[in-house]
Backbone and ligand atoms as CSV (ligand in chain L), in Angstrom:
chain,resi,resn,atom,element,x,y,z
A,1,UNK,N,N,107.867,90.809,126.818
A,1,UNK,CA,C,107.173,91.382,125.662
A,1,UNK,C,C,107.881,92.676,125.265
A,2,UNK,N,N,108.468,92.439,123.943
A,2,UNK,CA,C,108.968,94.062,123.378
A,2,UNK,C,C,108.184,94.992,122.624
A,3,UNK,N,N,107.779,96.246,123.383
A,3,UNK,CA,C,107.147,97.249,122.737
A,3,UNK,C,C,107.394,98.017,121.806
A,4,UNK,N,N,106.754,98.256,120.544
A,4,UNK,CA,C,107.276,99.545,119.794
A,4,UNK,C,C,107.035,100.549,120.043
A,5,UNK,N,N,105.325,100.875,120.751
A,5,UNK,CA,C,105.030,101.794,120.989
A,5,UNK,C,C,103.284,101.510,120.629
A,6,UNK,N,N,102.536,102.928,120.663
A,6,UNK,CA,C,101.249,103.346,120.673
A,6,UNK,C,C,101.248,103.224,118.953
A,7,UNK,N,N,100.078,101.976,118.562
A,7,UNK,CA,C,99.400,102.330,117.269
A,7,UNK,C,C,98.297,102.459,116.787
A,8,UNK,N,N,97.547,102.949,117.450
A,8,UNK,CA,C,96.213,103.100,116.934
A,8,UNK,C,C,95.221,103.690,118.023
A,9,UNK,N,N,94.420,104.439,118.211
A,9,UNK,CA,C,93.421,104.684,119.693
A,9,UNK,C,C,92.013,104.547,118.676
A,10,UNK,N,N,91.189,103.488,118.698
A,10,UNK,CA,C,89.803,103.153,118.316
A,10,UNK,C,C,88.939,104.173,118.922
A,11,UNK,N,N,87.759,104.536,118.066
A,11,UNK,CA,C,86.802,105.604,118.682
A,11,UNK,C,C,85.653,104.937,117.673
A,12,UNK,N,N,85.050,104.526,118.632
A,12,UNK,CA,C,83.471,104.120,118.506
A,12,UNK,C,C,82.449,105.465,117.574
A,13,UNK,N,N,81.880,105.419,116.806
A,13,UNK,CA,C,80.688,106.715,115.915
A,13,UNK,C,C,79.671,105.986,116.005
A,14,UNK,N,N,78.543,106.574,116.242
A,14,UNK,CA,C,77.779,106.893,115.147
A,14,UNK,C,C,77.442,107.632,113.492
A,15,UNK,N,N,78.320,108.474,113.874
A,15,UNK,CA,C,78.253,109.196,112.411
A,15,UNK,C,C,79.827,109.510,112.104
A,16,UNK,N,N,80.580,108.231,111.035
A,16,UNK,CA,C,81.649,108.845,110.880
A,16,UNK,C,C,82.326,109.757,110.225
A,17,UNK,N,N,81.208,110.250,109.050
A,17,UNK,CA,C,81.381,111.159,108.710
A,17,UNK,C,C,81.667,112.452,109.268
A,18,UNK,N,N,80.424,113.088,110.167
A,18,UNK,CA,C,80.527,113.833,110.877
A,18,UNK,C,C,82.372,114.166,111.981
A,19,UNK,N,N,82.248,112.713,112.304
A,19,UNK,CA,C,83.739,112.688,112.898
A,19,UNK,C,C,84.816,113.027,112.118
A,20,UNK,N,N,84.830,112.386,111.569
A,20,UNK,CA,C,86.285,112.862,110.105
A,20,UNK,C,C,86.003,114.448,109.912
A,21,UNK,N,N,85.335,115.242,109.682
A,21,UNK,CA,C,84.690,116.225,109.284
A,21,UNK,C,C,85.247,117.250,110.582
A,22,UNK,N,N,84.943,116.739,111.811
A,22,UNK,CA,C,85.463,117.463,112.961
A,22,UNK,C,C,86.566,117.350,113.320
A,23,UNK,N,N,87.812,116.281,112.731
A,23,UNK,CA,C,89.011,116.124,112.747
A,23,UNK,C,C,89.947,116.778,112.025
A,24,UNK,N,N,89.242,116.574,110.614
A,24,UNK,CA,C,90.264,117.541,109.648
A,24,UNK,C,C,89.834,119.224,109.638
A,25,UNK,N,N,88.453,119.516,110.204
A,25,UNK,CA,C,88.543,121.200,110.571
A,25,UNK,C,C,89.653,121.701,111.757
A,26,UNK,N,N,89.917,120.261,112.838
A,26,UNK,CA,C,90.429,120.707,113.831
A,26,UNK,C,C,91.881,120.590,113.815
A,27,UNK,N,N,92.404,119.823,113.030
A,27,UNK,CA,C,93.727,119.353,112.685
A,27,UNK,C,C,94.389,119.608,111.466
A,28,UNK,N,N,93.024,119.580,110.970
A,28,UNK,CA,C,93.789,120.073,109.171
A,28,UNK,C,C,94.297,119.203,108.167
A,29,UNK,N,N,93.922,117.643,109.046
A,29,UNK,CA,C,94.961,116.299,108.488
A,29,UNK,C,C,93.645,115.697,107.657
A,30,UNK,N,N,94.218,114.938,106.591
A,30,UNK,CA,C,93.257,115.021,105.718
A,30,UNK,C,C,92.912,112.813,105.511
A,31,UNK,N,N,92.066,112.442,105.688
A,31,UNK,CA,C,91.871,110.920,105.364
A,31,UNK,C,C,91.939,110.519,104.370
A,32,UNK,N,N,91.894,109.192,104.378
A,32,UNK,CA,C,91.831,108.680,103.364
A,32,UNK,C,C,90.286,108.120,103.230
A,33,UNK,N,N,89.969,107.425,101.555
A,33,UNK,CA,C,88.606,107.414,102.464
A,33,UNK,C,C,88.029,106.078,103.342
A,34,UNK,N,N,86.790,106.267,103.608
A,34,UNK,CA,C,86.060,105.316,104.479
A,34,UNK,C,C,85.861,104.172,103.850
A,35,UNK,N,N,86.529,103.446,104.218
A,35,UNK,CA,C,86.593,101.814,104.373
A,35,UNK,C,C,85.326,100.957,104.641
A,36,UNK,N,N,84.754,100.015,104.549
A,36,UNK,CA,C,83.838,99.248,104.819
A,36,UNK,C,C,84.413,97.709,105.289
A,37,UNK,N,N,84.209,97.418,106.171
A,37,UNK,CA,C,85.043,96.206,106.342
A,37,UNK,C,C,83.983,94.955,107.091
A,38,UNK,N,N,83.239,94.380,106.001
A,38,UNK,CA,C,81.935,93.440,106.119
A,38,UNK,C,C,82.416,92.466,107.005
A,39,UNK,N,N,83.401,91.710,107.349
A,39,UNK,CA,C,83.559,90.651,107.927
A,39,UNK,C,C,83.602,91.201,109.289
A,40,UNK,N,N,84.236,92.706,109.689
A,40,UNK,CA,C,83.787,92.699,110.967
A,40,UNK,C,C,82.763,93.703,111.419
A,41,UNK,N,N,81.912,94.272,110.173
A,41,UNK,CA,C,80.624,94.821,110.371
A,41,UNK,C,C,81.037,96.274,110.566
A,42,UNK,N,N,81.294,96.609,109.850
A,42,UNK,CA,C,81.715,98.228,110.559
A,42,UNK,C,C,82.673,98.996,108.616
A,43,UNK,N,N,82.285,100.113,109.268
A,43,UNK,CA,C,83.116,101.122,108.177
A,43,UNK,C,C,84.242,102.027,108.946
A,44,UNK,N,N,85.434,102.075,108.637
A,44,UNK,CA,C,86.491,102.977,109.210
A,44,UNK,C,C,86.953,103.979,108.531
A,45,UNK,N,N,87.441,104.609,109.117
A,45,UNK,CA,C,88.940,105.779,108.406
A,45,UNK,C,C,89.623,106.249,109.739
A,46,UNK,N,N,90.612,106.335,109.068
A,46,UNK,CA,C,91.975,106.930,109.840
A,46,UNK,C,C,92.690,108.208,109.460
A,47,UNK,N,N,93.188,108.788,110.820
A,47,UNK,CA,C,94.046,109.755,110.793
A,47,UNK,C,C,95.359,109.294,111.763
A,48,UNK,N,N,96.318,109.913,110.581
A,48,UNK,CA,C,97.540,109.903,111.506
A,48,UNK,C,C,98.183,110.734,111.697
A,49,UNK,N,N,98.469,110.795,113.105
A,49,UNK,CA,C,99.306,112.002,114.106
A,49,UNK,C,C,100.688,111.819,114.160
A,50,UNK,N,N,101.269,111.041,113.076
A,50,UNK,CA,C,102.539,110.739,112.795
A,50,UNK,C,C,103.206,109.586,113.611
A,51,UNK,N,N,102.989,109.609,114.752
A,51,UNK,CA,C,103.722,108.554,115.942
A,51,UNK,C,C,102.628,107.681,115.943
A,52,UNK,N,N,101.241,107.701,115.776
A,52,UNK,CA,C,100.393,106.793,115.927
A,52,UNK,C,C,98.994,107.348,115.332
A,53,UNK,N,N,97.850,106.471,115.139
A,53,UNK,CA,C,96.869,106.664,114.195
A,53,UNK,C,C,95.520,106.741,115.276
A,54,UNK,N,N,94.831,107.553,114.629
A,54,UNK,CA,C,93.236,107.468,115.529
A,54,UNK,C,C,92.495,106.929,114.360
A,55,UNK,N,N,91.934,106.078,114.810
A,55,UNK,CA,C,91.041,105.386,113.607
A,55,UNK,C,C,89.361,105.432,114.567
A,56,UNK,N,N,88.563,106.197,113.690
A,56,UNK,CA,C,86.924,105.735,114.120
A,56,UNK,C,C,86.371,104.384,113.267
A,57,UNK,N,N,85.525,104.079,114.139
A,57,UNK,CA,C,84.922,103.082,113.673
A,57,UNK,C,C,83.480,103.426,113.746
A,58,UNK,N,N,82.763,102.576,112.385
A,58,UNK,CA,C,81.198,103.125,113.102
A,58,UNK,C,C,80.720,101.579,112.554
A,59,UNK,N,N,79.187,101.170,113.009
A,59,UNK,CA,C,78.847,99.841,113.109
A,59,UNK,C,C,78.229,99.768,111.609
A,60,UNK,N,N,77.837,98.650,111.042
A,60,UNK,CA,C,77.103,98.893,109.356
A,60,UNK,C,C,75.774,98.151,110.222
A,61,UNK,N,N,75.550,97.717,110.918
A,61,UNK,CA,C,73.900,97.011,111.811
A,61,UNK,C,C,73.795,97.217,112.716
A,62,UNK,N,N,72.659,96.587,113.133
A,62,UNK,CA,C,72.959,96.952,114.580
A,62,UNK,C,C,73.615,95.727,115.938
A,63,UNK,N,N,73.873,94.370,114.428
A,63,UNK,CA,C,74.350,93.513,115.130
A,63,UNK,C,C,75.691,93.221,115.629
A,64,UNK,N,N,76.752,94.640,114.990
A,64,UNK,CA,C,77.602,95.219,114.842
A,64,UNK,C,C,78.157,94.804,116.545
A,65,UNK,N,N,79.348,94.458,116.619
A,65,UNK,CA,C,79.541,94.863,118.438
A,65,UNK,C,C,80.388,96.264,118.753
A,66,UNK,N,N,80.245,97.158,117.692
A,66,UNK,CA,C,80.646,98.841,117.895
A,66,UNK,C,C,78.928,99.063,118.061
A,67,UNK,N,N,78.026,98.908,117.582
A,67,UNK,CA,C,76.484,99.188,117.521
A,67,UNK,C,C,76.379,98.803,119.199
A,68,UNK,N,N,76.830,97.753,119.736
A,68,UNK,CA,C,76.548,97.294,121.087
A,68,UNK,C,C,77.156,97.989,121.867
A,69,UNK,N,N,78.580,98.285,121.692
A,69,UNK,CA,C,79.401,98.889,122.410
A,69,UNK,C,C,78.923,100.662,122.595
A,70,UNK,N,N,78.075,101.268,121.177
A,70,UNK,CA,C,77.471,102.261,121.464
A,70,UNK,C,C,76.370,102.345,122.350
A,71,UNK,N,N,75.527,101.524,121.975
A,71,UNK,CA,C,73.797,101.573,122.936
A,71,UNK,C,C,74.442,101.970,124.351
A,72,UNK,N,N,75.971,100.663,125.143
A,72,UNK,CA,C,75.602,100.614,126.334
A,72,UNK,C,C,76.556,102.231,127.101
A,73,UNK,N,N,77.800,102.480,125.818
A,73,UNK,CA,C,78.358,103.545,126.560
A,73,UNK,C,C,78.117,104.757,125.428
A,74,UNK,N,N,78.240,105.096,124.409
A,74,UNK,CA,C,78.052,106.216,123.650
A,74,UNK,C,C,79.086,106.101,122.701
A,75,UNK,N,N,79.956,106.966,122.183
A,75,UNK,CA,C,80.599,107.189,121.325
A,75,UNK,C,C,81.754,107.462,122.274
A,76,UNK,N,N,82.334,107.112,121.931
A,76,UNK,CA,C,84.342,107.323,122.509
A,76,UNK,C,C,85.229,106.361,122.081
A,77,UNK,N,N,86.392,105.897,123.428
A,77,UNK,CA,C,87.234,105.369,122.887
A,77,UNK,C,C,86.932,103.809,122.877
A,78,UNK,N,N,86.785,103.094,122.040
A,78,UNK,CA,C,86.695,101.967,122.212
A,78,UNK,C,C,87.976,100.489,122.811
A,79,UNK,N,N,89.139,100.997,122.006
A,79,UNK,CA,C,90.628,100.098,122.395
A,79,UNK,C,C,91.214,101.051,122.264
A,80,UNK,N,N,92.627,100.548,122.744
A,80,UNK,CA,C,93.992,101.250,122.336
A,80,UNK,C,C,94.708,100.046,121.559
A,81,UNK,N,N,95.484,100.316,120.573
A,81,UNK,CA,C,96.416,98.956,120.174
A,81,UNK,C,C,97.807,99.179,120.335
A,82,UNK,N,N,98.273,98.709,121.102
A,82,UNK,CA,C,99.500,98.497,121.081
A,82,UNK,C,C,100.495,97.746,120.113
A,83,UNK,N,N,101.674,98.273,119.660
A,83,UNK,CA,C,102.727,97.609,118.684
A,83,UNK,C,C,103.655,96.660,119.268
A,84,UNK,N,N,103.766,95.192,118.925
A,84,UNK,CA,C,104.600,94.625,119.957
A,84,UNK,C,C,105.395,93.868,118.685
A,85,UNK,N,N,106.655,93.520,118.699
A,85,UNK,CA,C,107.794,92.524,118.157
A,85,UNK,C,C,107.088,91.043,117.938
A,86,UNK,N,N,107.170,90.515,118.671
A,86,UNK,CA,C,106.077,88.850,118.641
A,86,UNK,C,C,105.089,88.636,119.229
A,87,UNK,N,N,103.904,88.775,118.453
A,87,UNK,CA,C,102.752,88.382,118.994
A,87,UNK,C,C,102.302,87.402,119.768
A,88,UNK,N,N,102.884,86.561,119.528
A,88,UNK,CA,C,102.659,84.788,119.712
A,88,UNK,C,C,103.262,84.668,121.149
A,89,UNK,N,N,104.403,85.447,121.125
A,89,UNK,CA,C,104.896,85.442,121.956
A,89,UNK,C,C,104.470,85.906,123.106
A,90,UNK,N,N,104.334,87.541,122.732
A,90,UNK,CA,C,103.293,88.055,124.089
A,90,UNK,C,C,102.324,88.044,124.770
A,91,UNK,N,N,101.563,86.614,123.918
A,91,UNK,CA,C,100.360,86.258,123.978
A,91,UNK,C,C,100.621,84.930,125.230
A,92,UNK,N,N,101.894,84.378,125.046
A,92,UNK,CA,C,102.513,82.711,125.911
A,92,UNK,C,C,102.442,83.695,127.287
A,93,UNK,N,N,103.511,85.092,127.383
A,93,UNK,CA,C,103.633,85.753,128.165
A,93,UNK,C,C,102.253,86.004,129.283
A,94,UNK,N,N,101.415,86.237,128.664
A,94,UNK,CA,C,99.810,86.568,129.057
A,94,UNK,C,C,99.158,86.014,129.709
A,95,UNK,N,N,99.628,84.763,129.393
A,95,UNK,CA,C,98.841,82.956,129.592
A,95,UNK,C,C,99.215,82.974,130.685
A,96,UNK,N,N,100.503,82.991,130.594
A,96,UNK,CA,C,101.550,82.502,131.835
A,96,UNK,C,C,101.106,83.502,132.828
A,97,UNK,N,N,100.704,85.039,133.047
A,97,UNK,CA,C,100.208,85.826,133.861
A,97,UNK,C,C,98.520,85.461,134.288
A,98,UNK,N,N,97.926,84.168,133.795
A,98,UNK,CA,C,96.760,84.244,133.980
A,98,UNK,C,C,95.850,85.271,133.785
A,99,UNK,N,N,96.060,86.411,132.496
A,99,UNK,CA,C,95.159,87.255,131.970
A,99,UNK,C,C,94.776,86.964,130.973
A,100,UNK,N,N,93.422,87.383,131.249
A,100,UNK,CA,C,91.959,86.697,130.265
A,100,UNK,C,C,92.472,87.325,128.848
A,101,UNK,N,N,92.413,86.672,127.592
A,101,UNK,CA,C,92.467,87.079,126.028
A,101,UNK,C,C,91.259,87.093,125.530
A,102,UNK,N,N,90.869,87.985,124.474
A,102,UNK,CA,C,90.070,87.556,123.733
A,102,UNK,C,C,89.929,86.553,122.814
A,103,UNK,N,N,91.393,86.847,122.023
A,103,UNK,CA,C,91.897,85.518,121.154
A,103,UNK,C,C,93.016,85.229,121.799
A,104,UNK,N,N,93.260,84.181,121.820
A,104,UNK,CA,C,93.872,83.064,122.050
A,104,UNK,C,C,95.468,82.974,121.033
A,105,UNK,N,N,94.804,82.755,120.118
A,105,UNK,CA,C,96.088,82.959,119.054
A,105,UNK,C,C,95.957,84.544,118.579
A,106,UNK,N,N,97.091,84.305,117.751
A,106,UNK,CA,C,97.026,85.766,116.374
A,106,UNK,C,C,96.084,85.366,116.050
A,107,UNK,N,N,95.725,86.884,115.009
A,107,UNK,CA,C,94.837,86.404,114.088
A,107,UNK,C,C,94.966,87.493,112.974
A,108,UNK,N,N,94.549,87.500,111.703
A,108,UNK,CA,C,94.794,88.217,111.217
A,108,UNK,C,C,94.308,89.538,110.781
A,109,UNK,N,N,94.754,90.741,110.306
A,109,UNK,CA,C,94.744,92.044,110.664
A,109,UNK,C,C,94.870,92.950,109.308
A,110,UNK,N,N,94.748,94.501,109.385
A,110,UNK,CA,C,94.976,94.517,108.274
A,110,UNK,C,C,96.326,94.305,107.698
A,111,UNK,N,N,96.473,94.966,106.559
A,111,UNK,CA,C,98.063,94.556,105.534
A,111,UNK,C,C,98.801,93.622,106.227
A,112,UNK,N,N,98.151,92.194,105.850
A,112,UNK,CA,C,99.140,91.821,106.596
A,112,UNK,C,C,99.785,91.366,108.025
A,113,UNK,N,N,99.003,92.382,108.944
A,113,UNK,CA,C,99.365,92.214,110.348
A,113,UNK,C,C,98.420,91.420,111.078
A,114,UNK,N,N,99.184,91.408,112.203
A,114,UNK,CA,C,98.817,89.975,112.801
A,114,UNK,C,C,98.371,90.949,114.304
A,115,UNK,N,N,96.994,90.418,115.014
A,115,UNK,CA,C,96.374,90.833,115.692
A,115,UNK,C,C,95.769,89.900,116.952
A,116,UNK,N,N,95.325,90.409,118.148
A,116,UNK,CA,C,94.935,89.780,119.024
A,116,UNK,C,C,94.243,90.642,120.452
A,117,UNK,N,N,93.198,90.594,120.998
A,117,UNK,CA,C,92.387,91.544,121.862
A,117,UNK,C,C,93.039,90.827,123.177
A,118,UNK,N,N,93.101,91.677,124.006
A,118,UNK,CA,C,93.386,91.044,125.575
A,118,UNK,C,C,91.533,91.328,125.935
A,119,UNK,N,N,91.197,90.658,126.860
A,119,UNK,CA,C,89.951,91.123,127.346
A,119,UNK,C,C,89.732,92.061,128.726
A,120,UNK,N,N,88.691,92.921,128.546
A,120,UNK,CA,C,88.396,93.862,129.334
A,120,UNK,C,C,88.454,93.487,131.233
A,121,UNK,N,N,88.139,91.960,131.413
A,121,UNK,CA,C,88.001,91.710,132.537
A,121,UNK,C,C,89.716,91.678,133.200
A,122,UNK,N,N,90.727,91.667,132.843
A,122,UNK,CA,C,91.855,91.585,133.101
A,122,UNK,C,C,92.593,93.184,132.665
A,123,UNK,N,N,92.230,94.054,132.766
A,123,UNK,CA,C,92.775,95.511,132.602
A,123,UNK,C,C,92.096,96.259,132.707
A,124,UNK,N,N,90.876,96.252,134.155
A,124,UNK,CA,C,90.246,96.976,134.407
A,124,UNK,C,C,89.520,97.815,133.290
A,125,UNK,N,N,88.693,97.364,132.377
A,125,UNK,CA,C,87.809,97.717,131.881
A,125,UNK,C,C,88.216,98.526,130.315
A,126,UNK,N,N,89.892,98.206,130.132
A,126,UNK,CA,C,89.981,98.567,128.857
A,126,UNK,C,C,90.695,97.743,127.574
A,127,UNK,N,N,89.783,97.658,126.580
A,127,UNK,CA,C,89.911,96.890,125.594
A,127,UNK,C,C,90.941,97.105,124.677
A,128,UNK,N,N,92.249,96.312,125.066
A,128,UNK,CA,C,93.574,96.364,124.576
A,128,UNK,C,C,93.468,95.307,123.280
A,129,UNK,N,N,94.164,96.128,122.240
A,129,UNK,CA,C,94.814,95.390,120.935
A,129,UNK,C,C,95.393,95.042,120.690
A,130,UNK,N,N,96.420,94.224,120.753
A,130,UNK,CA,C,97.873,93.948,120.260
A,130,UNK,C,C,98.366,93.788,118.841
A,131,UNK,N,N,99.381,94.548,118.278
A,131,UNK,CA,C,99.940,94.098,116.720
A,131,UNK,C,C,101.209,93.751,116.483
A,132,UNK,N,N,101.220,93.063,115.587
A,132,UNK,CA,C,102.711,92.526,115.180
A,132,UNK,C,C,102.466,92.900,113.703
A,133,UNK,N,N,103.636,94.459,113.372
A,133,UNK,CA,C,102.856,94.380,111.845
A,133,UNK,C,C,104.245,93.620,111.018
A,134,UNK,N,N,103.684,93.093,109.732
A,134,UNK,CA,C,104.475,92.583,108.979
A,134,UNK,C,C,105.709,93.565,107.958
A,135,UNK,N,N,106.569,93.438,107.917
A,135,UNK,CA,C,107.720,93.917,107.654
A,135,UNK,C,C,108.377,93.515,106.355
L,1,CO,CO,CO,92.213,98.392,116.297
């Protein structure tokens, strides 16, 4: 599997406003705005630290699984995503290591990119992303 590097660190809200609000007093970096993204229940925005992006997420229900992921731990980091060359590929790689996926295949992501969760039971308890962005 070829790495590009660190793209994204997920952070679970309740209030993302409030968050954005405590980012750009503390950083000075300014968002874009908040996103709503119905198909996977949740509203985002992002900041980027140039080498890689912190994106919050907050739930739009409570059937939300950021809403779930809050009740049982609070607000923090939810994934990290990693940037990889072939998805598909690193995914055969995975199989072949007998570590649990969330998805199975790609799937798709934003602009374009192509996405896939490893699952928590195979990396000690942290919820890895994988991307292949399109070029
Ligand atoms: Co992500």
């Amino acid at each position: 599997m070829k790495i590009f590097g660190l793209h994204h660190v997920a952070i679970a809200t309740n209030d993302i406003t409030k968050h954005n609000e405590i980012f750009e007093n503390i950083f000075g970096l300014k968002i874009g705005d908040i996103e709503t993204n119905p198909a996977n229940n949740l509203k985002l925005s992002f900041f980027n630290f140039g080498n890689a992006d912190v994106e919050f997420l907050e739930p739009l229900d409570r059937d939300s699984t950021i809403a779930k992921f809050l009740e049982k731990k609070g607000p923090g980091i939810h994934h990290i995503c990693i940037l990889v060359d072939d998805i598909a590929n690193a995914l055969e790689e995975l199989k072949a290591k007998n570590i649990k996926l969330v998805d199975q295949n790609p799937r798709q992501g934003a602009e374009g990119s192509l996405i896939a969760f490893i699952h928590p039971d195979s990396t000690g308890g942290i919820l890895i992303e994988l991307k292949e962005e399109k070029y």
